[in-house]
PyMOL Python script that loads the backbone (N, CA, C, O; Angstrom):
from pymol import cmd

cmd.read_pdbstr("""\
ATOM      1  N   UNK A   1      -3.581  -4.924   3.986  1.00  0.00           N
ATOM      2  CA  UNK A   1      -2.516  -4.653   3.044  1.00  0.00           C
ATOM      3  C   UNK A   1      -2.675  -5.570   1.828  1.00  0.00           C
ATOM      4  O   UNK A   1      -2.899  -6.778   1.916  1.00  0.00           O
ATOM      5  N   UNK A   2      -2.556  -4.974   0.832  1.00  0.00           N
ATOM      6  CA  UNK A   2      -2.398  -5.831  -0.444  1.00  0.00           C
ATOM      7  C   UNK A   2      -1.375  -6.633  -0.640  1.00  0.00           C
ATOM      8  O   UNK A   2      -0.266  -6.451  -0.137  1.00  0.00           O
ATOM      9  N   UNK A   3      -1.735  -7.742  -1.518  1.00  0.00           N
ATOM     10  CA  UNK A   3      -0.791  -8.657  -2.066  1.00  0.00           C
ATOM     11  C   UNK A   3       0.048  -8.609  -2.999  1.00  0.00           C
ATOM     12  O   UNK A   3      -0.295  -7.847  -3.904  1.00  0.00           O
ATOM     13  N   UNK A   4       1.320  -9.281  -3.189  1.00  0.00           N
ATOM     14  CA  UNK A   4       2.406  -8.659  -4.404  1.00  0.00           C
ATOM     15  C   UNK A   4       1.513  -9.520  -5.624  1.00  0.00           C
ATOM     16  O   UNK A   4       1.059 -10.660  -5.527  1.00  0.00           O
ATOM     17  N   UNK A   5       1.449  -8.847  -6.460  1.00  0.00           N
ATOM     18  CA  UNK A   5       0.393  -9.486  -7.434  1.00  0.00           C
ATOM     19  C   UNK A   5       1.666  -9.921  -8.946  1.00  0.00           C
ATOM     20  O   UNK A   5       1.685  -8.767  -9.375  1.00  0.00           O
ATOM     21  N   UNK A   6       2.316 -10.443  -9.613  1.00  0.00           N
ATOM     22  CA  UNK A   6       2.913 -10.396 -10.847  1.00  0.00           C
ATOM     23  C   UNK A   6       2.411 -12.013 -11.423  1.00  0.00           C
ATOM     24  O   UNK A   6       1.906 -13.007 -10.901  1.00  0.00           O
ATOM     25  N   UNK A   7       2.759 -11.715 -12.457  1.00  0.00           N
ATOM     26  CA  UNK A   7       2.986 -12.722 -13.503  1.00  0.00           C
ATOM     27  C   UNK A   7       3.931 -12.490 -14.504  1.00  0.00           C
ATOM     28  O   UNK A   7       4.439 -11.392 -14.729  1.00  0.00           O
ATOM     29  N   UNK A   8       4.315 -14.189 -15.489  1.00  0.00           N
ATOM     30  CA  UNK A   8       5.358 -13.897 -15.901  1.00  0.00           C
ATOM     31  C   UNK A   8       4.606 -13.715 -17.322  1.00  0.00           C
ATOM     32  O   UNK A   8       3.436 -13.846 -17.680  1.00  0.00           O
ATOM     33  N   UNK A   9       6.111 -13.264 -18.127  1.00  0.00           N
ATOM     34  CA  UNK A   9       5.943 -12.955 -19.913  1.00  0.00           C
ATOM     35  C   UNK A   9       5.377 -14.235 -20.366  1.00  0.00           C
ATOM     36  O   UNK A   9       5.661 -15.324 -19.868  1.00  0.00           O
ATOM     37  N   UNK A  10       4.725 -14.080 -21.141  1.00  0.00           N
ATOM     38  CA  UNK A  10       4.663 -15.995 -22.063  1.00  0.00           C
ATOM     39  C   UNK A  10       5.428 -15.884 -23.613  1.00  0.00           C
ATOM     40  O   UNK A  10       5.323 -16.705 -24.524  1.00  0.00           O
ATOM     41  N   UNK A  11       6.112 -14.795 -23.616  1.00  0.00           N
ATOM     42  CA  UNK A  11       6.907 -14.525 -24.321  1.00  0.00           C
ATOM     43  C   UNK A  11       8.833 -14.896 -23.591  1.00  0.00           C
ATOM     44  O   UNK A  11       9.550 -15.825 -23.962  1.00  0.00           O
ATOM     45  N   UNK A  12       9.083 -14.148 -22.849  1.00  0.00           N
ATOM     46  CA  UNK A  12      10.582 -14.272 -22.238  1.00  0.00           C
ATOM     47  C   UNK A  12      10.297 -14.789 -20.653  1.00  0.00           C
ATOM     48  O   UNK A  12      11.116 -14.582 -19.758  1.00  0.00           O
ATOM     49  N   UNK A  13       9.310 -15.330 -20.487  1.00  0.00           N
ATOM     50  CA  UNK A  13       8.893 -15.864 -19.070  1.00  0.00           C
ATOM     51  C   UNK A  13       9.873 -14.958 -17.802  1.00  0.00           C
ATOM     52  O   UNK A  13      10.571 -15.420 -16.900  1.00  0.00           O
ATOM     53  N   UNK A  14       9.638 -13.788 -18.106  1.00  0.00           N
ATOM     54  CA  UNK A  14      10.209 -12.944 -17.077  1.00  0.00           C
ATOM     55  C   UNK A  14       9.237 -12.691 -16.221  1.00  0.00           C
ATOM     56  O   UNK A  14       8.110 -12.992 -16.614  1.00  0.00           O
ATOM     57  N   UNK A  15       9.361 -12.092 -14.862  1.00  0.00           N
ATOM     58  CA  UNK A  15       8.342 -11.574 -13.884  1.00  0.00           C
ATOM     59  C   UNK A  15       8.439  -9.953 -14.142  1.00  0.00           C
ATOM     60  O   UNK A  15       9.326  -9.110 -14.276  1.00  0.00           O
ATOM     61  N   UNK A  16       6.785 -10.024 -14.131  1.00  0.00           N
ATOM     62  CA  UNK A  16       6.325  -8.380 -14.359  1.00  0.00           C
ATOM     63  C   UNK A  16       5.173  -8.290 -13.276  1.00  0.00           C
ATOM     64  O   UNK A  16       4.582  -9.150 -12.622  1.00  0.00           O
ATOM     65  N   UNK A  17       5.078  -6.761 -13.351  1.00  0.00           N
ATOM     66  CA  UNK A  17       3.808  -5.983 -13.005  1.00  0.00           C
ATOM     67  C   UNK A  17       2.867  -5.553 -13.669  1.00  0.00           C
ATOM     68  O   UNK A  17       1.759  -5.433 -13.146  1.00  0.00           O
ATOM     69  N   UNK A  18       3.124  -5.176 -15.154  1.00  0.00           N
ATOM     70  CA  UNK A  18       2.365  -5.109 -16.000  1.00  0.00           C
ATOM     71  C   UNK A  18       2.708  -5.485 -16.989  1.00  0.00           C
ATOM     72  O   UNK A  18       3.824  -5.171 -17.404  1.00  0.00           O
ATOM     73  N   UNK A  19       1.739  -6.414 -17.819  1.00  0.00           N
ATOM     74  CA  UNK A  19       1.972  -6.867 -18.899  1.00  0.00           C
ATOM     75  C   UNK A  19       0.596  -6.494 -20.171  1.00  0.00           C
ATOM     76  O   UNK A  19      -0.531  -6.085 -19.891  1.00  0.00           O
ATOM     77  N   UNK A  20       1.094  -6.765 -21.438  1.00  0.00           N
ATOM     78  CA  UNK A  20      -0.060  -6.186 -22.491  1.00  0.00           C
ATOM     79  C   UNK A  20      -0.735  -7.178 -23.069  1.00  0.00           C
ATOM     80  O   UNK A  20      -0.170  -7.851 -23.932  1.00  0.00           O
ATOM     81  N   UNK A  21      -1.837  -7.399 -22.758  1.00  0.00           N
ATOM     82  CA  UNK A  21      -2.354  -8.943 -23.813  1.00  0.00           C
ATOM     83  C   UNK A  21      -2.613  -8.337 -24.998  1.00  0.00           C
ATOM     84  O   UNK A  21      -3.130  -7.239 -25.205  1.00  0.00           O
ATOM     85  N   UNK A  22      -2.095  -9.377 -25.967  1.00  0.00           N
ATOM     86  CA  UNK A  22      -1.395  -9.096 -27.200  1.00  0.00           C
ATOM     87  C   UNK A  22      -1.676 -10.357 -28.114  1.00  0.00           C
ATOM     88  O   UNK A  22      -1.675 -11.460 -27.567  1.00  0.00           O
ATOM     89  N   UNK A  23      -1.865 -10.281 -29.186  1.00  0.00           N
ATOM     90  CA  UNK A  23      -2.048 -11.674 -30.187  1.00  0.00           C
ATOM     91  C   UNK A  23      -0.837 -10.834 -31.078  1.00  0.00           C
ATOM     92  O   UNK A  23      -0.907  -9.623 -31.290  1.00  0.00           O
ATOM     93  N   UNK A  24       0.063 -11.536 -31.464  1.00  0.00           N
ATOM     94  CA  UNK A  24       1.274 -11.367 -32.565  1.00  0.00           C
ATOM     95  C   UNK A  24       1.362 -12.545 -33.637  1.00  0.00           C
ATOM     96  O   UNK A  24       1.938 -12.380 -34.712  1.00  0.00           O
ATOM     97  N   UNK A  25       0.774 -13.703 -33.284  1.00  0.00           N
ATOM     98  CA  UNK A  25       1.215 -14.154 -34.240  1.00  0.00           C
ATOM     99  C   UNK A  25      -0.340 -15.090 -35.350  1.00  0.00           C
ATOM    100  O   UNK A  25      -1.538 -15.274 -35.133  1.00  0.00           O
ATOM    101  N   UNK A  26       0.344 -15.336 -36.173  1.00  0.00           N
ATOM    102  CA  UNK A  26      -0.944 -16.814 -37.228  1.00  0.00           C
ATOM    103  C   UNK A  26      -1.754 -16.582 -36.089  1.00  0.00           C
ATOM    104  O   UNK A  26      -2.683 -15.786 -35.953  1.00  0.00           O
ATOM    105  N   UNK A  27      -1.227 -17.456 -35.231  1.00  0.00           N
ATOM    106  CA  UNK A  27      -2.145 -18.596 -34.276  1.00  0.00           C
ATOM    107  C   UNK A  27      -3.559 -17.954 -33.610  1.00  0.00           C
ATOM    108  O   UNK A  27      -4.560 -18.552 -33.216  1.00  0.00           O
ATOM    109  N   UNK A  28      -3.235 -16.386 -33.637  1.00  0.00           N
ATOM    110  CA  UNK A  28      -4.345 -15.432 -33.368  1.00  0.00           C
ATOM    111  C   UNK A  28      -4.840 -16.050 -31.163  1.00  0.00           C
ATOM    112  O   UNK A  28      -5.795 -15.930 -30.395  1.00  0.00           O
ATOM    113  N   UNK A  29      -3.677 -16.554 -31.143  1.00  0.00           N
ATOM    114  CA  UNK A  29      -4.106 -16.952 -29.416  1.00  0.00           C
ATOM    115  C   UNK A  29      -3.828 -15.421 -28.801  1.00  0.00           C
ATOM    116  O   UNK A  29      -3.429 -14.485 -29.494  1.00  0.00           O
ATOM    117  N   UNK A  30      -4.137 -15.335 -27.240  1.00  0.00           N
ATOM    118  CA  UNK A  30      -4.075 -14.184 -26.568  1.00  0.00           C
ATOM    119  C   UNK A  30      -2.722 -14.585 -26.019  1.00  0.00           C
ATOM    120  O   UNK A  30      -2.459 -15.758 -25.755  1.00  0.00           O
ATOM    121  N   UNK A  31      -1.760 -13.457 -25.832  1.00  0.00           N
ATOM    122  CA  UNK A  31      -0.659 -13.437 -24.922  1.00  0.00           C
ATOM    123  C   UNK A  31      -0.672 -12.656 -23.825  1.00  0.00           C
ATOM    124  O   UNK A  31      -1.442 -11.702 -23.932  1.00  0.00           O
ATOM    125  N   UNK A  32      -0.002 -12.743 -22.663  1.00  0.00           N
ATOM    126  CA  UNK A  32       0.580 -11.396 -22.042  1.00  0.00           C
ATOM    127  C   UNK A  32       1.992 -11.621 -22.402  1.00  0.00           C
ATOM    128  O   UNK A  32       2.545 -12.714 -22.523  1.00  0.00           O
ATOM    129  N   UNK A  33       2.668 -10.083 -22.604  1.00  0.00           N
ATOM    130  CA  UNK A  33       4.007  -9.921 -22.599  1.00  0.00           C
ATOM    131  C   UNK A  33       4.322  -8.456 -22.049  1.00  0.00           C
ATOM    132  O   UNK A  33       3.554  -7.495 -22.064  1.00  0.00           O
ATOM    133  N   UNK A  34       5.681  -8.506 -21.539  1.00  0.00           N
ATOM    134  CA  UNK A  34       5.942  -7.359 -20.747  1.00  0.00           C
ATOM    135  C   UNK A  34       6.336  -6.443 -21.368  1.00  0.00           C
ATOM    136  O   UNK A  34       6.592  -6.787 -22.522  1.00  0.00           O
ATOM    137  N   UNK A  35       6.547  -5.260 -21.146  1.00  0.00           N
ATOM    138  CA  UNK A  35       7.214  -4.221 -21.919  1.00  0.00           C
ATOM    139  C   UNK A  35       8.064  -4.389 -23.226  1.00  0.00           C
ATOM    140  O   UNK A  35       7.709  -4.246 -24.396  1.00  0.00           O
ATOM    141  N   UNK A  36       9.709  -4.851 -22.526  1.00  0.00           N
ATOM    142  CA  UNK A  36      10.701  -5.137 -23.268  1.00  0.00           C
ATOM    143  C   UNK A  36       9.992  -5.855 -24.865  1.00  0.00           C
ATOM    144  O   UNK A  36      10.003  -5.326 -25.977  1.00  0.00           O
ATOM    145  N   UNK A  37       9.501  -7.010 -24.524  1.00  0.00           N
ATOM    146  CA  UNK A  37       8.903  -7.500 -25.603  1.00  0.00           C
ATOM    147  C   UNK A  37       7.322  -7.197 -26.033  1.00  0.00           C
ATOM    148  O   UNK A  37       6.837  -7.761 -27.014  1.00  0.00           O
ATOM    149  N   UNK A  38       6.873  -6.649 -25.558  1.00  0.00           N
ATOM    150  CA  UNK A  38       5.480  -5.974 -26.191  1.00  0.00           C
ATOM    151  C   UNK A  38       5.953  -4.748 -27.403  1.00  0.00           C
ATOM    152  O   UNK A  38       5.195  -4.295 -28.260  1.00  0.00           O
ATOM    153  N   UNK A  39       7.488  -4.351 -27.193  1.00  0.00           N
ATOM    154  CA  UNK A  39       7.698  -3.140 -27.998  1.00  0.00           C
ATOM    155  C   UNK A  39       8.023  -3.854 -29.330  1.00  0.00           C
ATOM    156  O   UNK A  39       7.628  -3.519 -30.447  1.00  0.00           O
ATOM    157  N   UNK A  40       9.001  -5.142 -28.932  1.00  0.00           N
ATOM    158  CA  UNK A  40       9.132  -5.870 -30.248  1.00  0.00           C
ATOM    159  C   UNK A  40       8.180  -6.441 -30.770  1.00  0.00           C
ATOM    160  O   UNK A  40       8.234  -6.273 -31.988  1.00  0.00           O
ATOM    161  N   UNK A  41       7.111  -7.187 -30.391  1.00  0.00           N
ATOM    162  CA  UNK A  41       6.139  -8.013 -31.299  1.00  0.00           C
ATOM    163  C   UNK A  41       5.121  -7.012 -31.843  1.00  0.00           C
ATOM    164  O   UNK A  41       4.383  -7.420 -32.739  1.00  0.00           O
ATOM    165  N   UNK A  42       4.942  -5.321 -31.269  1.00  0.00           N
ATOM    166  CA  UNK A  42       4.094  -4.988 -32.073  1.00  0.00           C
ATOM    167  C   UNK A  42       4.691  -4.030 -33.207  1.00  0.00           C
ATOM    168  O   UNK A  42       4.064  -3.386 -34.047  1.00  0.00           O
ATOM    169  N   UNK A  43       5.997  -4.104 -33.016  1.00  0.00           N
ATOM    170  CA  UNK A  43       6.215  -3.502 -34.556  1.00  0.00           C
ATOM    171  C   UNK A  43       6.604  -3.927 -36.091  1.00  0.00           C
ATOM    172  O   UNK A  43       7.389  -4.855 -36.287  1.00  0.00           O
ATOM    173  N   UNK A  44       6.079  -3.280 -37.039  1.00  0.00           N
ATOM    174  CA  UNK A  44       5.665  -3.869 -38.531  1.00  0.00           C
ATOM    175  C   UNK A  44       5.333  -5.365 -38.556  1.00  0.00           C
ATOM    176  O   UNK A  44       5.724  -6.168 -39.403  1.00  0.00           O
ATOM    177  N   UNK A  45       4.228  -5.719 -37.058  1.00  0.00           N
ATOM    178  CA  UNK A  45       3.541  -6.782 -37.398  1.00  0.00           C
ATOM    179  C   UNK A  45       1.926  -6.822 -38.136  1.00  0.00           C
ATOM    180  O   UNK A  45       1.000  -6.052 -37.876  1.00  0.00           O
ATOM    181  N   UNK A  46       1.924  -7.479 -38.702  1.00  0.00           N
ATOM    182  CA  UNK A  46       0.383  -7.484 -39.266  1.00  0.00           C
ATOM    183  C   UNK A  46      -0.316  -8.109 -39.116  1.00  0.00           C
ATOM    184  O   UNK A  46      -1.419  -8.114 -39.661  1.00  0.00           O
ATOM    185  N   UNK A  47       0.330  -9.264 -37.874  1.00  0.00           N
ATOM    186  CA  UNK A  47      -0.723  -9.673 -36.998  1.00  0.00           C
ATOM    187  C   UNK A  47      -1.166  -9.277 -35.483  1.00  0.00           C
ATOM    188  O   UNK A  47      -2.205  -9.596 -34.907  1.00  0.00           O
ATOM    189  N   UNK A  48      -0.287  -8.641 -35.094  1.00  0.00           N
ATOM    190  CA  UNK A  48      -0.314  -7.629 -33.865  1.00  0.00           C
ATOM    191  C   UNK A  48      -1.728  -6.674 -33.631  1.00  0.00           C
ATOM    192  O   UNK A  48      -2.054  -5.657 -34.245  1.00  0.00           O
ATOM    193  N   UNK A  49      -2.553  -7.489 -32.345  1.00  0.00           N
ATOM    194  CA  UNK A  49      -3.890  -7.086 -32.072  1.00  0.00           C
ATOM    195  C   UNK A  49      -3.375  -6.881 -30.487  1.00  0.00           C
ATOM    196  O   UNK A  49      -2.624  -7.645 -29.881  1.00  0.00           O
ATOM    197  N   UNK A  50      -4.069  -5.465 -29.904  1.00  0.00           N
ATOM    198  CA  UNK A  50      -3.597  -5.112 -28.420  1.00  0.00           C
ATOM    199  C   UNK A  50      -4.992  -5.498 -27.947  1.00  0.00           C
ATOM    200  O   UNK A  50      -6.053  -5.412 -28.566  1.00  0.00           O
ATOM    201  N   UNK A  51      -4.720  -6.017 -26.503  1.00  0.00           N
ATOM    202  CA  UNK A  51      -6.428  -6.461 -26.218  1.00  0.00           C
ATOM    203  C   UNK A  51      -6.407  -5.788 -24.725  1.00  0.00           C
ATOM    204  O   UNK A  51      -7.338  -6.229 -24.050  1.00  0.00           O
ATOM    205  N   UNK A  52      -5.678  -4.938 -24.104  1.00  0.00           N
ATOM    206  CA  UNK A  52      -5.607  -4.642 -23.195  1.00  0.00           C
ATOM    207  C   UNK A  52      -4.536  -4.663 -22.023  1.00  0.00           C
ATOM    208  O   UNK A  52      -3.901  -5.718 -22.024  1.00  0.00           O
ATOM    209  N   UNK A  53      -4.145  -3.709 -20.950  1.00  0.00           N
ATOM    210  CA  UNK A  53      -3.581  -4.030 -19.998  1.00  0.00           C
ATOM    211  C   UNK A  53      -3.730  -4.729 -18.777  1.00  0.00           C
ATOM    212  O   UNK A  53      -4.789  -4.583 -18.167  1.00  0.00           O
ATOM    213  N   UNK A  54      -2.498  -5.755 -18.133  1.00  0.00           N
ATOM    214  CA  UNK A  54      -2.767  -6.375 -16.657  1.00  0.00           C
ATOM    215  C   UNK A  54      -1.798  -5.455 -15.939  1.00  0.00           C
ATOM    216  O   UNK A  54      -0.627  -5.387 -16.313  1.00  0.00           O
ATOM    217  N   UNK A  55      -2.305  -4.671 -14.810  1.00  0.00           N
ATOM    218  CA  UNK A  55      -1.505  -4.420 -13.867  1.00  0.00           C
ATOM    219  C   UNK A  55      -1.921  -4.883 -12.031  1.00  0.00           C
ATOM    220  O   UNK A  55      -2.908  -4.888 -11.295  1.00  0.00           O
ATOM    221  N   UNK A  56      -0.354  -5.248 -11.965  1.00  0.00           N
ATOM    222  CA  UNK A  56      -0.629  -6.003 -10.358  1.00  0.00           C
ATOM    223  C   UNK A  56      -1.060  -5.100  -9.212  1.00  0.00           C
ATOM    224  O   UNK A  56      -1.305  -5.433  -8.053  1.00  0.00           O
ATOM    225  N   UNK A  57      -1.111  -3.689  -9.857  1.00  0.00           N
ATOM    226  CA  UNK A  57      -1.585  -2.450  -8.815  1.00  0.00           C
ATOM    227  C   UNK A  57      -2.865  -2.157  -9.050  1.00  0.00           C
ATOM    228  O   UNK A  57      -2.893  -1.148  -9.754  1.00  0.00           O
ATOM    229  N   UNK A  58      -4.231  -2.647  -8.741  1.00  0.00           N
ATOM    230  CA  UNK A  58      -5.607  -2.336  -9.436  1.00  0.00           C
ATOM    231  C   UNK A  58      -5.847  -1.200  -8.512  1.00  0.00           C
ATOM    232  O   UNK A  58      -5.133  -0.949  -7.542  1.00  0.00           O
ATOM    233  N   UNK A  59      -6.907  -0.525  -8.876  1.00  0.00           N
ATOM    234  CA  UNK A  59      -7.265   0.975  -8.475  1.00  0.00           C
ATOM    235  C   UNK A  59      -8.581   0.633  -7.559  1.00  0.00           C
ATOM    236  O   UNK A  59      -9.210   1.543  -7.019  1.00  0.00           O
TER     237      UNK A  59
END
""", "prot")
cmd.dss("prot")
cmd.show_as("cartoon", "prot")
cmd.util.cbc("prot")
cmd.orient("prot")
């Protein structure tokens, strides 16, 4: 049986299952953030780069 797999936002340090690594800001570092806030940091940002999904359910 598989393991409960999550991590939290490094945005709202909430616990997720899937999160979006994301660069939003200057600093051009990698984030994960979860939904709720992946919808806010990527809109009318112009530093907003998507680098992919983490999900705790792999195939």
């Amino acid at each position: 049986m598989g393991r409960k797999r999550e991590k939290d936002c490094d945005r709202c340090c909430k616990s997720a299952n899937t999160l979006y690594r994301v660069q939003f800001d200057e600093s051009g570092q990698w984030q994960f953030v979860c939904d709720l806030c992946w919808s806010i940091v990527r809109q009318n940002n112009p530093h907003y780069v998507y680098g992919g999904t983490w999900k705790a359910h792999k195939k």
